[in-house]
C-alpha positions in Angstrom: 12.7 -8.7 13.3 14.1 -9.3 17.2 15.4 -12.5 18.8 14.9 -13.6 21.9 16.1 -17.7 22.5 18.2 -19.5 20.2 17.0 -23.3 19.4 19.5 -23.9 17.1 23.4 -22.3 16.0 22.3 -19.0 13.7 23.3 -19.1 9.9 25.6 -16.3 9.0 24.0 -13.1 8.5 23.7 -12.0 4.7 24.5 -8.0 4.5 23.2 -6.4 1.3 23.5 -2.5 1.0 21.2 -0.8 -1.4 21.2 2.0 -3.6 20.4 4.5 -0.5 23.0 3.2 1.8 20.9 1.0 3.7 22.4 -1.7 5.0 19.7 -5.0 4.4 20.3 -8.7 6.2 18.1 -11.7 5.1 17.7 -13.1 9.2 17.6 -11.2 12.0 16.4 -7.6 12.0 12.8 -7.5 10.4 12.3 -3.8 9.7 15.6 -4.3 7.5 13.8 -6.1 4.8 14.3 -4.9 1.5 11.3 -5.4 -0.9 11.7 -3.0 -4.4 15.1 -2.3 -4.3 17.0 -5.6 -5.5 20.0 -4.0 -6.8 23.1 -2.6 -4.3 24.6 0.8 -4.4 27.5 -0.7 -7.0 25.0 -2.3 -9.0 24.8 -6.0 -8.0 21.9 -7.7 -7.6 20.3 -9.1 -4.6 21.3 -12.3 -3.9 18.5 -15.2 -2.8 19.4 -16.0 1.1 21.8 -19.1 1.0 20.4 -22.2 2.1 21.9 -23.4 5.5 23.7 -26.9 5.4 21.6 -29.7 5.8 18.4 -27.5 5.7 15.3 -29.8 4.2 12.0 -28.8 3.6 10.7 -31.7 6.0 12.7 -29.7 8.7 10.9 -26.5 7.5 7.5 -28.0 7.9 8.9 -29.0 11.5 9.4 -25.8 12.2 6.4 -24.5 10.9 4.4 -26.4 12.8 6.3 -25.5 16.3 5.9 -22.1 15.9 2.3 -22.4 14.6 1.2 -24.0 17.9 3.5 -21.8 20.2 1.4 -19.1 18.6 -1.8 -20.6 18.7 -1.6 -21.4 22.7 -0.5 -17.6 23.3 -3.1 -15.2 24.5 -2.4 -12.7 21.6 -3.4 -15.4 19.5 -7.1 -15.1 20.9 -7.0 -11.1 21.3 -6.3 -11.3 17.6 -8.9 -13.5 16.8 -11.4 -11.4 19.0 -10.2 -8.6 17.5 -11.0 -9.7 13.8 -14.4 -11.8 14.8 -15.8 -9.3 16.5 -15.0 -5.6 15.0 -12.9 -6.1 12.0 -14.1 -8.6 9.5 -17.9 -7.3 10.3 -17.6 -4.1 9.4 -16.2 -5.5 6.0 -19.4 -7.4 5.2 -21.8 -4.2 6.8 -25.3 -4.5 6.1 -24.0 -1.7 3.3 -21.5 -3.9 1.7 -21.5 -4.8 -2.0 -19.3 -7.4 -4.0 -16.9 -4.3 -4.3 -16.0 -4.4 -0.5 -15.2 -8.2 -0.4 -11.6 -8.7 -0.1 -10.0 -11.2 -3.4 -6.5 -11.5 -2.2 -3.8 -11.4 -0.3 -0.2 -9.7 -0.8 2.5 -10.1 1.6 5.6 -8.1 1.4 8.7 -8.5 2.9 8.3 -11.5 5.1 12.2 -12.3 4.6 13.7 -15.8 4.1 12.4 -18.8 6.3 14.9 -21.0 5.6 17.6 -18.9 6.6 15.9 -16.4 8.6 14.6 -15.0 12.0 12.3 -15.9 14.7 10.2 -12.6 13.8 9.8 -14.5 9.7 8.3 -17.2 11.7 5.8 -15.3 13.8 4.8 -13.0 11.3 4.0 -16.4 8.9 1.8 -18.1 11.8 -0.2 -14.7 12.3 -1.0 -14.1 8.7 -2.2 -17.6 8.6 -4.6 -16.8 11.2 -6.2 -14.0 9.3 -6.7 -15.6 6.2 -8.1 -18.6 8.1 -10.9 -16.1 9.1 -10.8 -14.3 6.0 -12.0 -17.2 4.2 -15.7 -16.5 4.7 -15.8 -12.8 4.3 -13.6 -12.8 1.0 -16.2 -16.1 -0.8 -19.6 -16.9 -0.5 -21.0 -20.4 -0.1 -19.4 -24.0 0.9 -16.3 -25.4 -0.2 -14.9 -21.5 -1.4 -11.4 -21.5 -2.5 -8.7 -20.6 -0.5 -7.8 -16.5 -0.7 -5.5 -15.8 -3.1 -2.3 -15.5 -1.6 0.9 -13.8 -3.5 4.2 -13.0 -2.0 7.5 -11.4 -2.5 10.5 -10.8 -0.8 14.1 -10.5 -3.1 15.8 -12.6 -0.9 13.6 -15.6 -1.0 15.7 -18.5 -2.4 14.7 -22.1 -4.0 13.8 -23.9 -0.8 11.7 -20.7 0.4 9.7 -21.3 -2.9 9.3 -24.6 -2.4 8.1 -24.2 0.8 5.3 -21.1 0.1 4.4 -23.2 -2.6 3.5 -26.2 -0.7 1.3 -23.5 1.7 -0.4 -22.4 -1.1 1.5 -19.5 -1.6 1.7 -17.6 -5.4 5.9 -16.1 -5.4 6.4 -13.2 -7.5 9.8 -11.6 -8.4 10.3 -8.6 -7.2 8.6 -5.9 -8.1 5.7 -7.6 -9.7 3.4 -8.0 -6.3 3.0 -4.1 -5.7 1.4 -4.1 -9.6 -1.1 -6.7 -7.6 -2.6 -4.4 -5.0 -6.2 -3.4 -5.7 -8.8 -2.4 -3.1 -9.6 -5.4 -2.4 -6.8 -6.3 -1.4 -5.4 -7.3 2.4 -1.8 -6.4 2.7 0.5 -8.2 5.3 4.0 -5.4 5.5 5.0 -5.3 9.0 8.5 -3.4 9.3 8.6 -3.3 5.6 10.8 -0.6 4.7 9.5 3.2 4.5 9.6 4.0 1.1 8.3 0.7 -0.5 5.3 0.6 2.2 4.5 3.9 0.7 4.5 3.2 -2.4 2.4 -0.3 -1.6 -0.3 2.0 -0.1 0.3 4.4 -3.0 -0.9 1.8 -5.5 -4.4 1.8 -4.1 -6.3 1.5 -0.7 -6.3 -1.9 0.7 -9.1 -2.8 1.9 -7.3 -4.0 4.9 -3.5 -4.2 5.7 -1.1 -5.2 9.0 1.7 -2.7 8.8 3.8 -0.4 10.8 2.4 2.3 12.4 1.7 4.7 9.9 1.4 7.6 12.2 5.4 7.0 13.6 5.8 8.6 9.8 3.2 11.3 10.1 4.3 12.5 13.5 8.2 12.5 13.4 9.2 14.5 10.6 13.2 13.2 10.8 11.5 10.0 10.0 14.9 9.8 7.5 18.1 11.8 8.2 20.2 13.4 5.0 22.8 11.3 6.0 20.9 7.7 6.0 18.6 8.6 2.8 18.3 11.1 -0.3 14.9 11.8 -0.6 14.3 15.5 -1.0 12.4 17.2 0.8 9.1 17.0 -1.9 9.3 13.6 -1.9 9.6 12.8 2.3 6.0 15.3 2.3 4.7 13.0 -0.7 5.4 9.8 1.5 3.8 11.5 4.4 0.6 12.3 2.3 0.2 9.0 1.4 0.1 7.6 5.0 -2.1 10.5 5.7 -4.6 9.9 3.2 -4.4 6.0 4.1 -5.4 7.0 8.1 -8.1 9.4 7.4 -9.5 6.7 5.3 -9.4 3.6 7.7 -10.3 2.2 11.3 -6.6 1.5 13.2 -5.7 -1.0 16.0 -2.6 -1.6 17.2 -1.4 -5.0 17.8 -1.3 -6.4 21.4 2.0 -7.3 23.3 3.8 -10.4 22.1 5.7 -11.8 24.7 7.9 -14.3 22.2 8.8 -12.0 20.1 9.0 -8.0 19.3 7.4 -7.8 15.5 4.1 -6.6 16.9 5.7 -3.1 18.4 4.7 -0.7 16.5 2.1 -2.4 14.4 -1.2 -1.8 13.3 -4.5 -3.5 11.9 -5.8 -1.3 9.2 -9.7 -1.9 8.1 -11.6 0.6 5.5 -14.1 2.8 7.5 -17.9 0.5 7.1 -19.6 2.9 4.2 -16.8 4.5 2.9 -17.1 6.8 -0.2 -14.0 7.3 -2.3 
């Protein structure tokens, strides 16, 4: 979650600190997002984002529709489209593939609030919409198939942020309900999301398909999390790195091109199950 220009004066930032010390903020920073946590270290709950003054959802549909055609003129736009039309989505619907392989829904974790969030919130929003736009096909047969089922969850979503997934479409869950949603056919949208909870996402079965942070930045760099920052023992950091592990040997990786509006795609990967896998 970066920045770059400012269109507008920025809300106030909303610090939450969690049970482990981290400190959470609903705009700015993506890979600060807090998704199964929802409780502070003295016990409070997470608060919904406040609503800026004057925000309306007609002004969150203007938005929307700004950032969607920035994003659709860029030229990481088409890679991405290229990228799924021509090597992703086909090896999903192989010659080999059954009912079993088609994906039936989408969770997204951690996209933060919109209303009062960062540009990165905005971006991320405009690039799943481009995946499930092509998903369409692969995950129904036939004409007139209904639209992928889409659930998301983030603790700091508030009342216009509802409203507004809503009117997209959009199924929102309290927190922690969405993870209990991840099957195998699912495609999970987690850029950034935070270590821990993306493990445990992956943890609740393989996704079929998912956009996430580079699993192998884990894998590789064993002081991942520093004794001061978290309090994981040592079991459970190698339990985390096993599930990324087993999630890589399992699936086809590519990592997202360069973004020049906007930073969420560092570090970022499209994850596909390997065409013919056998669990």
């Amino acid at each position: 979650m970066t920045r770059k220009k400012k269109p507008a004066p920025r809300p106030k930032r909303v610090e939450i600190t969690d049970s482990d010390g981290w400190t959470h903020i609903t705009k700015g920073l993506k890979n600060t997002h807090l998704t199964t946590s929802p409780v502070s270290c003295n016990g409070t709950k997470i608060q919904p984002a406040p609503i800026p003054s004057g925000q309306t959802l007609t002004e969150l549909r203007k938005t929307h529709t700004h950032y969607r055609s920035q994003w659709l003129a860029s030229p990481s736009y088409q890679q991405i489209r290229d990228l799924l039309v021509r090597e992703i989505l086909p090896s999903l619907d192989d010659s080999g593939a059954d009912e079993e392989r088609k994906i039936d829904r989408c969770i997204v974790l951690g996209l933060g609030s919109l209303s009062n969030g960062g540009r990165s919130s905005w971006w991320e929003l405009v690039f799943l919409e481009t995946v499930l736009s092509l998903l369409q096909p692969a995950a129904s047969d036939g004409e007139g198939a209904p639209p992928l089922e889409t659930m998301i969850q983030d603790p700091v979503f508030n009342a216009m942020d509802h409203t507004f997934f809503s009117s997209l479409g959009y199924t929102v869950l309290a927190d922690p309900l969405a993870f209990d949603e991840i099957t195998e056919s699912t495609f999970l949208f987690a850029p950034h999301l935070e270590v821990s909870n993306y493990a445990e996402a992956l943890s609740k079965a393989r996704p079929m398909m998912c956009v996430g942070s580079d699993v192998r930045e884990y894998i590789d760099k064993a002081d991942w999390h520093s004794r001061e920052r978290r309090k994981e023992s040592e079991e459970e950091e190698e339990e985390i790195v096993e599930v990324f592990q087993r999630y890589m040997d399992a699936m086809r990786s590519w990592p997202l091109p360069e973004f020049k509006k906007d930073h969420w795609m560092c570090f970022t990967c499209i994850y596909s199950k390997k065409p013919n896998d056998a669990d």
